[in-house]
Jmol script that loads the backbone (N, CA, C; Angstrom):
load data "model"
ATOM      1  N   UNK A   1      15.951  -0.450   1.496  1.00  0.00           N
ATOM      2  CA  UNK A   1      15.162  -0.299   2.699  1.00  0.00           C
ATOM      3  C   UNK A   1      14.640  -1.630   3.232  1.00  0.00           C
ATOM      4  N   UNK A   2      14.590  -2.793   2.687  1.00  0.00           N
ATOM      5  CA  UNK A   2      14.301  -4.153   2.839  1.00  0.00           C
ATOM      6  C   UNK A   2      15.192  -4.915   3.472  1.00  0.00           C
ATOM      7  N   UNK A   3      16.591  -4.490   3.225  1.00  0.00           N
ATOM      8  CA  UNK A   3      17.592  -5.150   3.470  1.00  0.00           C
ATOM      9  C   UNK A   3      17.512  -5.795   4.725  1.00  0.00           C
ATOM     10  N   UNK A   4      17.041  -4.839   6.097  1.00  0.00           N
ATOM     11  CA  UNK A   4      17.136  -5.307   7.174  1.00  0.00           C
ATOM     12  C   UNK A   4      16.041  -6.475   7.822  1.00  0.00           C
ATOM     13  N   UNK A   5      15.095  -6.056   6.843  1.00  0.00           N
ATOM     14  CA  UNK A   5      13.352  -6.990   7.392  1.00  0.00           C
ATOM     15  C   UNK A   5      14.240  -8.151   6.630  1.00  0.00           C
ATOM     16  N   UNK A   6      14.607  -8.154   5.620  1.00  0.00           N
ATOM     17  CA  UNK A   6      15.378  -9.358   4.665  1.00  0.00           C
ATOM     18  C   UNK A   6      16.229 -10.598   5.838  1.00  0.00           C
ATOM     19  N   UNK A   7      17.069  -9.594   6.043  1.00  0.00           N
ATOM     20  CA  UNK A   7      18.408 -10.268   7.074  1.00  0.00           C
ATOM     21  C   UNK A   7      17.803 -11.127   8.279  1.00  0.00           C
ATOM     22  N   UNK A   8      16.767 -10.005   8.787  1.00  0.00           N
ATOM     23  CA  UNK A   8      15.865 -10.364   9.937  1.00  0.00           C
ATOM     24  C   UNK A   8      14.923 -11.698  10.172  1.00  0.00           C
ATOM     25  N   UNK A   9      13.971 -11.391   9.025  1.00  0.00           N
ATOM     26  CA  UNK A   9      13.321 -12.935   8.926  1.00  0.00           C
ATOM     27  C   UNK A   9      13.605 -14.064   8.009  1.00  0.00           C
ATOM     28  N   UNK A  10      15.268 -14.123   7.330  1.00  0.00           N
ATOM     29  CA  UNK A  10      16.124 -15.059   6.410  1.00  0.00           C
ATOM     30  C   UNK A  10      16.871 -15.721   7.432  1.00  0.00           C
ATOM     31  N   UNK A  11      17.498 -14.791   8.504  1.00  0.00           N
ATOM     32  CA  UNK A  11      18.069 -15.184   9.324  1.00  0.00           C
ATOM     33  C   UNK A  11      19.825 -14.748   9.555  1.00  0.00           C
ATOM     34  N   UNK A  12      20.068 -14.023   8.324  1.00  0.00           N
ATOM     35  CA  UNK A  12      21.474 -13.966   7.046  1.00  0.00           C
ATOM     36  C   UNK A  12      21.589 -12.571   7.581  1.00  0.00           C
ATOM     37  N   UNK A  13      23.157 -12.717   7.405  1.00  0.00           N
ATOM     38  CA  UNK A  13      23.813 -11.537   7.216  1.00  0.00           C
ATOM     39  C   UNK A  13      24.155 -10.998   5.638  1.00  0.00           C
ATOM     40  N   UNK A  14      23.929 -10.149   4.793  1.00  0.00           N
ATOM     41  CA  UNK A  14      24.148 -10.650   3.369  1.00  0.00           C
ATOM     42  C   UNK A  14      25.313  -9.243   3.386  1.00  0.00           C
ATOM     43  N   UNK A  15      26.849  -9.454   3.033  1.00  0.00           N
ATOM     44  CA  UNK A  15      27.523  -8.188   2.968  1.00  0.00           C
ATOM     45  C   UNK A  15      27.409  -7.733   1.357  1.00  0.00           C
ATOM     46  N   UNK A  16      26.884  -8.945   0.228  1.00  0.00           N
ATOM     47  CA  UNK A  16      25.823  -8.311  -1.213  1.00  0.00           C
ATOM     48  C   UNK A  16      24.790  -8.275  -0.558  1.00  0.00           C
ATOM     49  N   UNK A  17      24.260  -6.992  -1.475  1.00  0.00           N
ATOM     50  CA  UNK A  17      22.774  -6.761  -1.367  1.00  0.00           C
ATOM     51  C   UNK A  17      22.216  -6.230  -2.642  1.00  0.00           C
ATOM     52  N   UNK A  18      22.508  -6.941  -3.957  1.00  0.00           N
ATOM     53  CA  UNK A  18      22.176  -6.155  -4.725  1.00  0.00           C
ATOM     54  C   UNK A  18      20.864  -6.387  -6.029  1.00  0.00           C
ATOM     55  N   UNK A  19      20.176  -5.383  -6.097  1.00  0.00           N
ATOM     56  CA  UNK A  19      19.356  -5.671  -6.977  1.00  0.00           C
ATOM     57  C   UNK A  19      19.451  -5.879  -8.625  1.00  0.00           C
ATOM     58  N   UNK A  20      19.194  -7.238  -8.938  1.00  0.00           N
ATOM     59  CA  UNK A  20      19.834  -7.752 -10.413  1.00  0.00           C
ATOM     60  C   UNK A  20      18.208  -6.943 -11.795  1.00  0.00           C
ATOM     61  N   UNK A  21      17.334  -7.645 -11.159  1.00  0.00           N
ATOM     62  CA  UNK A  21      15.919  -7.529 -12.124  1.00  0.00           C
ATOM     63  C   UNK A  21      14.917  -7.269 -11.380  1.00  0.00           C
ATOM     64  N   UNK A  22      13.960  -6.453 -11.664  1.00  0.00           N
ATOM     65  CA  UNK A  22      12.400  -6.613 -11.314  1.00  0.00           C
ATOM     66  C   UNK A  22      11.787  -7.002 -12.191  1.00  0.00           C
ATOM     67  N   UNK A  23      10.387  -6.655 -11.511  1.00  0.00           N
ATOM     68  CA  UNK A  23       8.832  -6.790 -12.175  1.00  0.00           C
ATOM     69  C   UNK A  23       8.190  -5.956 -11.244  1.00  0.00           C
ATOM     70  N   UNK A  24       6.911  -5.494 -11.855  1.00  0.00           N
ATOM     71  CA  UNK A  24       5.784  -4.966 -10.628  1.00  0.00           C
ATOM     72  C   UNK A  24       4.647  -5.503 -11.137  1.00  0.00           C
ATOM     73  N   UNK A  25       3.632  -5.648 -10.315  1.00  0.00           N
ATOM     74  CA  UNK A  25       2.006  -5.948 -10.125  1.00  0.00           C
ATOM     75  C   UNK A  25       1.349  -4.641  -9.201  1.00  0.00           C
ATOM     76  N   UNK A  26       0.477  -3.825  -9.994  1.00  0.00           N
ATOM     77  CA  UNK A  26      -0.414  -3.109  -9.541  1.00  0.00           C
ATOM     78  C   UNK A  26      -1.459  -4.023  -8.479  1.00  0.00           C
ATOM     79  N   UNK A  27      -1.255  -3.407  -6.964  1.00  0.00           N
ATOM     80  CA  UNK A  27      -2.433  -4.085  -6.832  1.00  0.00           C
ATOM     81  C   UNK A  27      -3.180  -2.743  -5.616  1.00  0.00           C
ATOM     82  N   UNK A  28      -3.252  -2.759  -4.374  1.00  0.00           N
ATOM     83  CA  UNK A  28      -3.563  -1.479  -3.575  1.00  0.00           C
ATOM     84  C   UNK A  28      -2.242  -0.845  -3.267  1.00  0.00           C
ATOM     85  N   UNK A  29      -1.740  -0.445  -4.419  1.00  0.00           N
ATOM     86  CA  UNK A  29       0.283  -0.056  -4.701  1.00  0.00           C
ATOM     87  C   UNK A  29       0.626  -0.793  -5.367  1.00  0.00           C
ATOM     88  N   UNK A  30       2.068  -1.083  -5.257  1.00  0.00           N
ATOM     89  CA  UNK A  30       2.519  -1.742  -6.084  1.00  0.00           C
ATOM     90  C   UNK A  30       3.638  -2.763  -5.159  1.00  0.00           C
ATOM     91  N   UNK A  31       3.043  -4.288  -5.997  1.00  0.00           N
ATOM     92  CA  UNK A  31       3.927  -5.078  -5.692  1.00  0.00           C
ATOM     93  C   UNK A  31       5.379  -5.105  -6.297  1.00  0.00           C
ATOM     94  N   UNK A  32       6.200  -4.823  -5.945  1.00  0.00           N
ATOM     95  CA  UNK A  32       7.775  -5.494  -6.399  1.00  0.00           C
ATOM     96  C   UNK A  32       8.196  -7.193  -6.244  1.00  0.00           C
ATOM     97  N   UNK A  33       8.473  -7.704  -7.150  1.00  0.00           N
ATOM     98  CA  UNK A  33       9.030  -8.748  -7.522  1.00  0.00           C
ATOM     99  C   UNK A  33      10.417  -8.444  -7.872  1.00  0.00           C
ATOM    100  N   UNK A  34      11.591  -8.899  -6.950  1.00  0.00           N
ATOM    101  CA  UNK A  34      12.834  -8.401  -7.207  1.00  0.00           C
ATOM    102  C   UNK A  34      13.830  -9.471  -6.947  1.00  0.00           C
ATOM    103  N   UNK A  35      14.905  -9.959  -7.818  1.00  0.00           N
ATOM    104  CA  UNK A  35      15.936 -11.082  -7.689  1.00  0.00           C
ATOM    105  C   UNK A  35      17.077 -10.010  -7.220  1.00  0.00           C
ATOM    106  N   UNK A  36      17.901 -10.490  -5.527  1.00  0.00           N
ATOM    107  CA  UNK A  36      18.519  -9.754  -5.638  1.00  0.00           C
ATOM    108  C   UNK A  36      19.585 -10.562  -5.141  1.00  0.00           C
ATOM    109  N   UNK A  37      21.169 -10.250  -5.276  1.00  0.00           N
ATOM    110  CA  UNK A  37      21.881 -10.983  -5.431  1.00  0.00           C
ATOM    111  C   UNK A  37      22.324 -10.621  -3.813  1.00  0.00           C
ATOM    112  N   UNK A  38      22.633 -11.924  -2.964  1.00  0.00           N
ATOM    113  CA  UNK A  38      23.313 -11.962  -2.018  1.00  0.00           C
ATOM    114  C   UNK A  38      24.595 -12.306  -1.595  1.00  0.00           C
ATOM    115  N   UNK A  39      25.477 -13.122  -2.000  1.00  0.00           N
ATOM    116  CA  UNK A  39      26.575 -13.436  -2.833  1.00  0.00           C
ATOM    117  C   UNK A  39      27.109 -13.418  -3.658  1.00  0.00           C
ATOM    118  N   UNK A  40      28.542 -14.472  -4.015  1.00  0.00           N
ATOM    119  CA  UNK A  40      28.954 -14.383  -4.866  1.00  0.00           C
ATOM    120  C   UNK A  40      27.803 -15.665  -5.765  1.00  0.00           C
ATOM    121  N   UNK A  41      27.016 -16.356  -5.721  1.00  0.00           N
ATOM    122  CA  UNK A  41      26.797 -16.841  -6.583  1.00  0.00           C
ATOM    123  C   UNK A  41      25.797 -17.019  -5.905  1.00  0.00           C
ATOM    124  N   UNK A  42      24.945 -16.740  -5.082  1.00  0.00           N
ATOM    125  CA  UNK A  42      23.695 -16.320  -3.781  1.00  0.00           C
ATOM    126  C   UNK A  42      22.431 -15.443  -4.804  1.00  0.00           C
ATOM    127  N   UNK A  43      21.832 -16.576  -4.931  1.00  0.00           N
ATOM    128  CA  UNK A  43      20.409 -14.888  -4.795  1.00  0.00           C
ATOM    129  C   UNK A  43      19.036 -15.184  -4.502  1.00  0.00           C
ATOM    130  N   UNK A  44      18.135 -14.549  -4.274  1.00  0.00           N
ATOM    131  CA  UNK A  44      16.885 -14.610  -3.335  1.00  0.00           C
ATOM    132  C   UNK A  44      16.040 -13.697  -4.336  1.00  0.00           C
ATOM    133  N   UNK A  45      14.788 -14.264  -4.367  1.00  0.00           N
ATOM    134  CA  UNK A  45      13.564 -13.680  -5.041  1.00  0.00           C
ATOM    135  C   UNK A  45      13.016 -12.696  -3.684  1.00  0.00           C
ATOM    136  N   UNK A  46      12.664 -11.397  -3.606  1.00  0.00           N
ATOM    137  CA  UNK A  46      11.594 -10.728  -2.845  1.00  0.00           C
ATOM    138  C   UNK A  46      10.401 -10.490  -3.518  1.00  0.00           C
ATOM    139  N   UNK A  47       9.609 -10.164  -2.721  1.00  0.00           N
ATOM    140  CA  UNK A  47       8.520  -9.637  -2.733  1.00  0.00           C
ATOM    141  C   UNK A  47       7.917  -8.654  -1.997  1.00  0.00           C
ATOM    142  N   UNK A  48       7.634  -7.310  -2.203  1.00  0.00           N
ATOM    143  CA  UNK A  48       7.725  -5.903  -1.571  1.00  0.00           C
ATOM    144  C   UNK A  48       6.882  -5.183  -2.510  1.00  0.00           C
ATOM    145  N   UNK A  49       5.902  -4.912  -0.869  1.00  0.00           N
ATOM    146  CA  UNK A  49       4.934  -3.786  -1.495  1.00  0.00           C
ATOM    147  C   UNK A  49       5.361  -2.486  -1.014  1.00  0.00           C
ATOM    148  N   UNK A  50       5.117  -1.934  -1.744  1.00  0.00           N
ATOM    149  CA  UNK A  50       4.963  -0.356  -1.787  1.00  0.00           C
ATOM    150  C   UNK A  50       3.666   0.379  -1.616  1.00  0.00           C
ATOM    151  N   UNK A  51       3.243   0.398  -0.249  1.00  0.00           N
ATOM    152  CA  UNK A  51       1.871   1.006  -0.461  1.00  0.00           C
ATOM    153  C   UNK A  51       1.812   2.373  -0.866  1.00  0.00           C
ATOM    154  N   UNK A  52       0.582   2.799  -1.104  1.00  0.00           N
ATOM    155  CA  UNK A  52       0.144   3.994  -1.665  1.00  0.00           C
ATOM    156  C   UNK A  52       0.359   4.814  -1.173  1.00  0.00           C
ATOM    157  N   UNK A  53       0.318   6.098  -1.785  1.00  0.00           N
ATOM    158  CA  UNK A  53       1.439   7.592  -1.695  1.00  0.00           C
ATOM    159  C   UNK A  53       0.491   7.784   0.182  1.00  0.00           C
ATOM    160  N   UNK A  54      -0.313   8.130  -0.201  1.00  0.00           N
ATOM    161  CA  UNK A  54      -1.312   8.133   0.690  1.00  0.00           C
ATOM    162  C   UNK A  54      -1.211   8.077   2.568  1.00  0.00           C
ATOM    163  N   UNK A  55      -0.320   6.731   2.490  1.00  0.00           N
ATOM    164  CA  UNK A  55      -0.152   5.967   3.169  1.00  0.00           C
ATOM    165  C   UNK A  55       0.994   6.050   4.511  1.00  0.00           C
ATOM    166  N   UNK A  56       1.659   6.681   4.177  1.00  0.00           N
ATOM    167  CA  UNK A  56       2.828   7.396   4.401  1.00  0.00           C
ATOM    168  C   UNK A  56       3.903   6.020   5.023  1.00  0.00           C
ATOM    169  N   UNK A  57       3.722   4.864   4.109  1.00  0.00           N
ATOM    170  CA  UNK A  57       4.860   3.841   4.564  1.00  0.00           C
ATOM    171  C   UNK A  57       5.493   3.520   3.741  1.00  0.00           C
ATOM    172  N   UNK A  58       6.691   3.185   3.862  1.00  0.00           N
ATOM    173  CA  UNK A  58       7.639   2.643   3.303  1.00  0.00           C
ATOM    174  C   UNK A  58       7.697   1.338   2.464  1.00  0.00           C
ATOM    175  N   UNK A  59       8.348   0.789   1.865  1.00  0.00           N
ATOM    176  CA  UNK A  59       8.329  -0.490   1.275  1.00  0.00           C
ATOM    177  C   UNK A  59       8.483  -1.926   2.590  1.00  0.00           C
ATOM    178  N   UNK A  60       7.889  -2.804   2.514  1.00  0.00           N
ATOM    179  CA  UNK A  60       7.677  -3.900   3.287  1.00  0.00           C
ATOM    180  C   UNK A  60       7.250  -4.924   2.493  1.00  0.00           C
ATOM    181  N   UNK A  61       9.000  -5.632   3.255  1.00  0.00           N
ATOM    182  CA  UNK A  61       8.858  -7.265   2.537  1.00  0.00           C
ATOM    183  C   UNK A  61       7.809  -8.196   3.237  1.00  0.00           C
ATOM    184  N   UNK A  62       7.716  -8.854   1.926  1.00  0.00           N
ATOM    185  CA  UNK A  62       6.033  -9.787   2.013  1.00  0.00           C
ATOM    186  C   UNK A  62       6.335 -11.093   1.927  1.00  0.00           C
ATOM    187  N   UNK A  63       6.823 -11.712   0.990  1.00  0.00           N
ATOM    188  CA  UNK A  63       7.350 -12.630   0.942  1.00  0.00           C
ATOM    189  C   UNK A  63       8.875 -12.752   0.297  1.00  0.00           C
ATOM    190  N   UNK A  64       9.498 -13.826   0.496  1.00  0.00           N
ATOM    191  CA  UNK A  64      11.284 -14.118  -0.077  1.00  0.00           C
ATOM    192  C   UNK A  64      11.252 -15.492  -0.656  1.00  0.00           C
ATOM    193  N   UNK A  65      12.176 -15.811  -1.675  1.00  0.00           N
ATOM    194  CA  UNK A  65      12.062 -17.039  -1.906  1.00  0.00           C
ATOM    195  C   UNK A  65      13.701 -17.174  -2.092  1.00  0.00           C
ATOM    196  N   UNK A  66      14.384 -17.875  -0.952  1.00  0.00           N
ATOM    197  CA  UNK A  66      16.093 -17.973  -0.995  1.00  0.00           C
ATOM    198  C   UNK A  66      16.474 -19.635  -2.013  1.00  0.00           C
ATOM    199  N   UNK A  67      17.545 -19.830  -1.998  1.00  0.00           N
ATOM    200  CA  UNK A  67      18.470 -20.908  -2.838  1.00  0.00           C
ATOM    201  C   UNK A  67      18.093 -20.734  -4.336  1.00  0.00           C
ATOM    202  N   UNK A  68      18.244 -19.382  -4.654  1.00  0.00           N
ATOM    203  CA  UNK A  68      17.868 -19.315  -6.369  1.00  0.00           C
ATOM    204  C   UNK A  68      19.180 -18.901  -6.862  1.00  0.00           C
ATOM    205  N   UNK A  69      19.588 -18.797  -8.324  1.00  0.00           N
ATOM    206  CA  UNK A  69      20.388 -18.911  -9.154  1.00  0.00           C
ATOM    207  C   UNK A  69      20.092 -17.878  -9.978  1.00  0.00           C
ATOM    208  N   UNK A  70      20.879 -17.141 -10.521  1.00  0.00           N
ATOM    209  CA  UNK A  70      21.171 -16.039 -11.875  1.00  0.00           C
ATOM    210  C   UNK A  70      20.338 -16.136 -12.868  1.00  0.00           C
ATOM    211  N   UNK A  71      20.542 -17.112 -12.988  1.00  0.00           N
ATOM    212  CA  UNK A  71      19.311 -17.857 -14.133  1.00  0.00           C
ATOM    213  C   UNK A  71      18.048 -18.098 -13.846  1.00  0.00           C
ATOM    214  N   UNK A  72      17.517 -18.612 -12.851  1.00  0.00           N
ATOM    215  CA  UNK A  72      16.439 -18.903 -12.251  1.00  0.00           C
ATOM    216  C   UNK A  72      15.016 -17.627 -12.683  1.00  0.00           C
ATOM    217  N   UNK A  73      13.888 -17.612 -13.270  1.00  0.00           N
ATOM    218  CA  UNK A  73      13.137 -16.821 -13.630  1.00  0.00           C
ATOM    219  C   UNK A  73      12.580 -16.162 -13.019  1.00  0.00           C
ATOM    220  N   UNK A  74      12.592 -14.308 -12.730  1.00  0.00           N
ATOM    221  CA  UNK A  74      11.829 -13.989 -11.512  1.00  0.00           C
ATOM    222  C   UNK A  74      10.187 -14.134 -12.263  1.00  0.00           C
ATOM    223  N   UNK A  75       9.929 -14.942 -11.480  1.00  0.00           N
ATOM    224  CA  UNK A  75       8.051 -15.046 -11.492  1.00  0.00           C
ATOM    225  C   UNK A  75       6.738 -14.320 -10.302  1.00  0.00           C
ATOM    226  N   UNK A  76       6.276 -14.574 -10.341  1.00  0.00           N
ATOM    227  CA  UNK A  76       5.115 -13.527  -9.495  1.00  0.00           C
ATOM    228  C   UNK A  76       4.773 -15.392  -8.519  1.00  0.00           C
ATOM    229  N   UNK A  77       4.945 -15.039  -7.426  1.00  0.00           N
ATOM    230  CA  UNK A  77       4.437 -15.323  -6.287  1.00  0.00           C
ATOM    231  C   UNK A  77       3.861 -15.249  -4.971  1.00  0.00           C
TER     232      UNK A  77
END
end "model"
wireframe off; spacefill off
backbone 0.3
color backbone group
């Protein structure tokens, strides 16, 4: 569901879109921390909250962090 806010404010067309690892942080919902692969050797850190049931919205990307690597550690930012 990110994919497009992704493309939108990266600038990228990504024909990968795939999610390798998370993490979450409880905070008013839940943050997602997610490395997801955009290429063949492409991948981008997100950051996506999930607000509360409550709320009635969807997931919305917060922040991205692009030119990362397979290896590269997903960390909380």
């Amino acid at each position: 569901q990110v994919k497009p806010q992704f493309e939108s404010r990266a600038n990228m067309n990504c024909r990968v879109f795939t999610a390798i690892e998370y993490r979450t942080q409880v905070v008013a919902g839940i943050m997602y921390y997610i490395k997801v692969q955009v290429s063949d050797a492409g991948y981008v850190h997100l950051k996506v909250l999930q607000s509360l049931p409550h709320e009635n919205q969807g997931p919305s990307l917060v922040d991205f962090q692009t030119g990362k690597s397979r290896d590269d550690p997903l960390t909380y930012f």
